[in-house]
N, C-alpha and C positions, 0 to 999 in steps of 0.2 A: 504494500500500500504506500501511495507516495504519501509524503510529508510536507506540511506547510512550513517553511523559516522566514525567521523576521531576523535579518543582521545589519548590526546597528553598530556605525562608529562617534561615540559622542565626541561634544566639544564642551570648553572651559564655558561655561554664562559667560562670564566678565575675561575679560584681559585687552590688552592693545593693538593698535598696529601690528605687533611680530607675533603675536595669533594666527593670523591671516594665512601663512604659510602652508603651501598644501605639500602631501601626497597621493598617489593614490592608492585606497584601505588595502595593501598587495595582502596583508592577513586575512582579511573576509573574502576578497577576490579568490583566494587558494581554497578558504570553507564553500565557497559559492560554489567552484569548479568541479570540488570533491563532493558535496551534496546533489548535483544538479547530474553527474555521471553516473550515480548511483539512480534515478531518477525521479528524486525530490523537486520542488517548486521553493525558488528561493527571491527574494525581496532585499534590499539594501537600501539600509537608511544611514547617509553619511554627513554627519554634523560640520565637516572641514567646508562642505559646500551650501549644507543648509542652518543657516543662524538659529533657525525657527526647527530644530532637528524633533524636538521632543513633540511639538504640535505634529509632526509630519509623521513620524514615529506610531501618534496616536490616531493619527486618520488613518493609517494604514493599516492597523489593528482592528479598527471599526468595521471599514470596508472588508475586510479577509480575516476570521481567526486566523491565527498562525498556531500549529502545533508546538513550539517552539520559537525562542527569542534569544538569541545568542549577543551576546555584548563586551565588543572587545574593546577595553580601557587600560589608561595609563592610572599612574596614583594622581594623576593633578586632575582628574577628572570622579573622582570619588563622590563630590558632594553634588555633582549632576546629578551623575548616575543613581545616587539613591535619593535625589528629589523623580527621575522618571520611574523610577520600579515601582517608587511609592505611589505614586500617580496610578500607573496604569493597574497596580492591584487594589484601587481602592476604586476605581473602574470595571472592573469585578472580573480583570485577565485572571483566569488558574489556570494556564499553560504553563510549560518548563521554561524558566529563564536560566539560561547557562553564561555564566561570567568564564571571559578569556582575557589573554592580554596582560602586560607585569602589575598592572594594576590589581587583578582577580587572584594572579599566579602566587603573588608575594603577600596579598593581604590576610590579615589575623581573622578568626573566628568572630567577635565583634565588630570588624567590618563588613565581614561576606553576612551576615544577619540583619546590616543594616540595609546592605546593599538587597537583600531580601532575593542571593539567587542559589536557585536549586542545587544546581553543580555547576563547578567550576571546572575550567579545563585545567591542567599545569603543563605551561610550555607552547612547542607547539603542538597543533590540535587538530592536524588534517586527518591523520587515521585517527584520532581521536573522537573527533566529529563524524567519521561514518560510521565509527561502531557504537557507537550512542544514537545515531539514526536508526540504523538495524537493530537495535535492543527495542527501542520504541517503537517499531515496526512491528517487530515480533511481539508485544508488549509482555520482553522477556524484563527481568530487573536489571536496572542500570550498574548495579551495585558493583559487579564484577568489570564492568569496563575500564581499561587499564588506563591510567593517566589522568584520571579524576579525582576532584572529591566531593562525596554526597552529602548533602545533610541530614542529621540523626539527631535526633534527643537534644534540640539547640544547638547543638554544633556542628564540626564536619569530621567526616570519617574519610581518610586516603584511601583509595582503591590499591593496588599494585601500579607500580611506575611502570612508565611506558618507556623502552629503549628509544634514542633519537635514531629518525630516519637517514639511511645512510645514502641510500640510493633517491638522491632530489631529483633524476630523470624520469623517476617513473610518478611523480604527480602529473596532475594536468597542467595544464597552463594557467593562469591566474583570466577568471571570469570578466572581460572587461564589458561587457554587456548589463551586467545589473546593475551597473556605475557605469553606463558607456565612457569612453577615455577622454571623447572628445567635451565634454564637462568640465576638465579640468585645462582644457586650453586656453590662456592667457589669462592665468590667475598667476598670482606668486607663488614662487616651485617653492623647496623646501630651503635654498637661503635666498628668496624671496626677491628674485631675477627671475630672467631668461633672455637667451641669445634668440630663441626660436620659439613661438609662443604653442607649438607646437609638441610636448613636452608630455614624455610620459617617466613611471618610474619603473626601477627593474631590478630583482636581490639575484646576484650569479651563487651566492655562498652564504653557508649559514655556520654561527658562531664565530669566537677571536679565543684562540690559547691563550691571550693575556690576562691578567690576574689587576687589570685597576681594581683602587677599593671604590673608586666612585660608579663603578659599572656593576649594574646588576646582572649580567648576562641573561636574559632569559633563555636563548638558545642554547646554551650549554659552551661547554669551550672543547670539544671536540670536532675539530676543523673536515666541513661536508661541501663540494661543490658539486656544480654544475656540470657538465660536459661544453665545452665550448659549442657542440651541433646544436646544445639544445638551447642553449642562449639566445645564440641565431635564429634560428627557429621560431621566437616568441621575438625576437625585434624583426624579421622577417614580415611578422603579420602585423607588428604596431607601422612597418615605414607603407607596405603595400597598403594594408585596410584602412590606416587613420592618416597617412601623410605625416609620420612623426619624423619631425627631424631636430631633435635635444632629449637626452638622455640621461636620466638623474640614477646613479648607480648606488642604492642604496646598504650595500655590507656592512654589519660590523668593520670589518676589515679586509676587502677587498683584496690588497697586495699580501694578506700574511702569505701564499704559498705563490713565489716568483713565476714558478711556469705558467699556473693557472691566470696570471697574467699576459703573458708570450700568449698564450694560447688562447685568450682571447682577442687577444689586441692583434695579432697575425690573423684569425678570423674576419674581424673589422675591416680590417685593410684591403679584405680579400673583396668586400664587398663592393655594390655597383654605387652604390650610397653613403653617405656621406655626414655622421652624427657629431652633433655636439655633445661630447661626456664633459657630466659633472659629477664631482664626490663631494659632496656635503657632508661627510662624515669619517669615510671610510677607509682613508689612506695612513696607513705606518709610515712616517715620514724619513726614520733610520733605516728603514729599508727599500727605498728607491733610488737604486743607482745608477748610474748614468745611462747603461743598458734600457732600462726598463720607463726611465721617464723620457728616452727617443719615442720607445714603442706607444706608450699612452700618449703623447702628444702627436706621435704621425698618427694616432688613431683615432685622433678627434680629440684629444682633452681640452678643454674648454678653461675650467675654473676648479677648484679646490678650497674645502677650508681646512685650514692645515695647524692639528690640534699640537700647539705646543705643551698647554697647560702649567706648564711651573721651569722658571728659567735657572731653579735653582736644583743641582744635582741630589742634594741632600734630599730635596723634597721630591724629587724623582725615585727615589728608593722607598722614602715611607709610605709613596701611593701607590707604590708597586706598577706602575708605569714603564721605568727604566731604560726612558729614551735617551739618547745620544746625540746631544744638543748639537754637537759639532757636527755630524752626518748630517742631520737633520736641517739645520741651517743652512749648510751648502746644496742640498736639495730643494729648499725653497728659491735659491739663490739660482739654482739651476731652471728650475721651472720658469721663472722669472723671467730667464734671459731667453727662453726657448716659447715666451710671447703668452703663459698661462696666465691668469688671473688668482688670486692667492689671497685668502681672508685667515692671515694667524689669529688665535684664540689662546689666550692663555681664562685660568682660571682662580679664584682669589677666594680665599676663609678657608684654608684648611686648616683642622685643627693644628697648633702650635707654630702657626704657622706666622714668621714679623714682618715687620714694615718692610726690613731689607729683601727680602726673599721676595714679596711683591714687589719692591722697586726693579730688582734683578727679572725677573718673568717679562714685565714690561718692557725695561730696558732690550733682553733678550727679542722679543716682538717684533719692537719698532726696529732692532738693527739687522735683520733676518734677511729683509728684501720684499717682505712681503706688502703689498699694495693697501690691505685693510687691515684691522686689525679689532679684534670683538675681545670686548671683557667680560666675562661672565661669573657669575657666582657658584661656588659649593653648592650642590643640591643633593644630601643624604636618600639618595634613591633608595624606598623598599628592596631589600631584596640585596643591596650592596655590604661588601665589610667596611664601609664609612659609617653606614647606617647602622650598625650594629655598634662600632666604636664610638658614635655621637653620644646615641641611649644610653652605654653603661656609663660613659663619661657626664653624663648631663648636659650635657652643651646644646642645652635652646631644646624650644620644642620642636623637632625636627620632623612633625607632621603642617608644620603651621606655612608652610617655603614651597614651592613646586616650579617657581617664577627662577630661571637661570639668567635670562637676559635681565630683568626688569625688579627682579628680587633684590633685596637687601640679607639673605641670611647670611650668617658672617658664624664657623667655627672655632673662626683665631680668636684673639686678645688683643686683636690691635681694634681702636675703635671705629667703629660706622663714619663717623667726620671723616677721620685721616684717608679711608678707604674710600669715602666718594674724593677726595682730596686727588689721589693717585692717580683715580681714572679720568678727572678734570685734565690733570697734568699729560697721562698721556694720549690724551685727544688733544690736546692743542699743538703737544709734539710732534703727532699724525697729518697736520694741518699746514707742514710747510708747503711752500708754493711748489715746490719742484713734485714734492709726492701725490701731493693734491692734481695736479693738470697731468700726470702719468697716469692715475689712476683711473680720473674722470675721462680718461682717451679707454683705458680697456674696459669700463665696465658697461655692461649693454645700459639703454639709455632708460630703457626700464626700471632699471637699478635706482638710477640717479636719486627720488625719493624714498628710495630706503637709505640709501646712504646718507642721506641730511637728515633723516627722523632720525639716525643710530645716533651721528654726532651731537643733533640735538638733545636728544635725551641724555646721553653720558655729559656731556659740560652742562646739566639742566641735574646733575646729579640724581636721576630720578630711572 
């Protein structure tokens, strides 16, 4: 018997201009794919495009019971999410609501009760989601389905864990029909440009072997790719069906395993077309060397943001980072000169963290080569060993923060003054004449007002 889905990606009620930044939901796209093969009827409600997500949400409920309501959330979305559950059960939904997402994945037993959902998935959820289709199918008990957890007596009970999938060739392709793609053309991508408004997104690889404490991993750090055919394959049908020409490459980490670089970027090349790659994320910066950032830029590399996070070695160690400032530098240095666009990020409050160490990070930044440069705040992600180190240490209430750009949490001891002080300081740094008209030459012109809300807002200390 087919099955009704309602999946739904919320959004924050409140926050600013750098809200706006989309994706597209490739999580529920993958539930879609894998539900709809199986041959379920599935529905997508995605709040990145709709402001009004929860009213839209709810008409769509009216109109069609759904047999299920999947909802995949981050933790900065928590106090949405259980203002709509609450909503639609007091609407009188008694369907299954399944929480997905690091939001769901990491959350404590007094959340997932407030959040008022059935079972939660942990991780990712593709076979996870068809065999919890098939159990309600058969209306066998969910209980045994691997990779979940139910709720019991108030709380939740863990099923048996689900091993990570190893073989990512044999999913489907991510559902761009319940979200058509073209929806998200000429919005702000995810760092909130485009060269091409044309613009889709796409993961080759899933997890990072790195051990940050400010990373939650939800995918696991057991390194799973792609096949290079099958990459193709899925940008094959985004350039031919939708005319996509910019490409937002969304990995953890992308470059951890060198060939599977080669072997894409040799692919690309091969092709009759012609993409703009971006990494908004996803690049190891100590490990692109000159080989490999020929290949990604004859392959289309476009722009990068290129996470330094802490300029100080010491503080490279205790976030278990352990990047190599000096590699790292000359590879931005390199992109640079081979015509990339390049937004370094460092990051500011970590615990014990002084004034000199933040001066050193910035410093580090601005002398890199890089064209922009973002400051962002400590955010003890659910689910991180920050987050775990913040709690037993007391430092702040560290459910109260989800805002990195726009946030003030602060884990150090140096004070909030000195800290917006710093970031005044190095935006006016960022503002000499010579970096400013370089800059304003390579960023697409779409850019242009983000880049003056970013500066405005940091010398606006806010």
């Amino acid at each position: 018997m087919a099955l009704d889905w309602l999946l739904v990606r919320p959004a924050n009620s409140e926050g600013g201009w750098w809200t706006r930044m989309s994706t597209q939901p490739l999580g529920l796209l993958y539930l879609a794919a894998v539900l709809k093969r199986a041959g379920h009827r599935v529905r997508v409600v995605d709040g990145v495009l709709d402001r009004n997500w929860k009213n839209s949400a709810c008409d769509a409920l009216r109109a069609a019971r759904p047999d299920a309501i999947g909802v995949s959330l981050l933790s900065s979305h928590l106090d949405a999410v259980a203002d709509f559950t609450g909503r639609i059960r007091r609407d009188g939904y008694d369907g299954l609501i399944v929480g997905g997402g690091p939001g769901a994945t990491y959350a404590d037993d007094a959340t997932l009760n407030r959040l008022d959902f059935d079972i939660v998935t942990q991780g990712e959820a593709e076979d996870t989601i068809g065999d919890l289709a098939r159990a309600m199918d058969d209306r066998s008990g969910v209980d045994d389905v691997p990779g979940i957890r139910f709720r019991c007596d108030g709380g939740y009970v863990s099923a048996p864990a689900r091993p990570l999938r190893m073989d990512l060739d044999e999913l489907p392709m991510p559902d761009q029909e319940v979200s058509p793609l073209p929806r998200y053309f000429g919005r702000p991508s995810m760092d909130l440009m485009f060269r091409d408004p044309r613009w889709a997104s796409i993961m080759t690889s899933r997890s990072c072997f790195f051990g940050c404490t400010f990373c939650a991993q939800p995918l696991g750090k057991k390194l799973r790719e792609r096949s290079a055919e099958n990459v193709m394959a899925e940008l094959d049908d985004y350039v031919g069906r939708w005319g996509v020409r910019e490409v937002q490459i969304v990995d953890d980490r992308f470059n951890s395993n060198p060939d599977h670089v080669r072997r894409v970027c040799d692919a690309l090349m091969e092709k009759p077309y012609r993409l703009h790659l971006v990494f908004p994320n996803g690049l190891r910066l100590d490990m692109l060397d000159d080989d490999l950032i020929d290949r990604l830029v004859r392959a289309g590399m476009d722009r990068i943001l290129a996470p330094i996070e802490s300029g100080s070695p010491e503080r490279q160690k205790s976030i278990k980072k352990h990047l190599d400032l000096r590699k790292a530098t000359a590879a931005i240095r390199e992109m640079r000169r081979r015509g990339v666009l390049i937004r370094a990020t460092v990051m500011l409050g970590f615990p014990d963290e002084t004034k000199e160490e933040m001066e050193r990070s910035i410093r580090v930044a601005l002398d890199s080569g890089a064209h922009q440069l973002s400051i962002h705040r400590v955010i003890p992600l659910h689910g991180s060993k920050l987050r775990r180190e913040a709690v037993r240490r007391g430092l702040g209430d560290v459910d109260s923060e989800h805002d990195y750009i726009s946030g003030k949490f602060n884990l150090s001891a140096v004070p909030e003054k000195t800290i917006r002080r710093l970031i005044r300081w190095a935006v006016i740094r960022s503002l000499s004449p010579q970096r400013l008209l370089t800059t304003l030459r390579i960023v697409p012109r779409n850019g242009y007002t983000m880049y003056a809300r970013v500066l405005a807002s940091k010398l606006a200390g806010i």
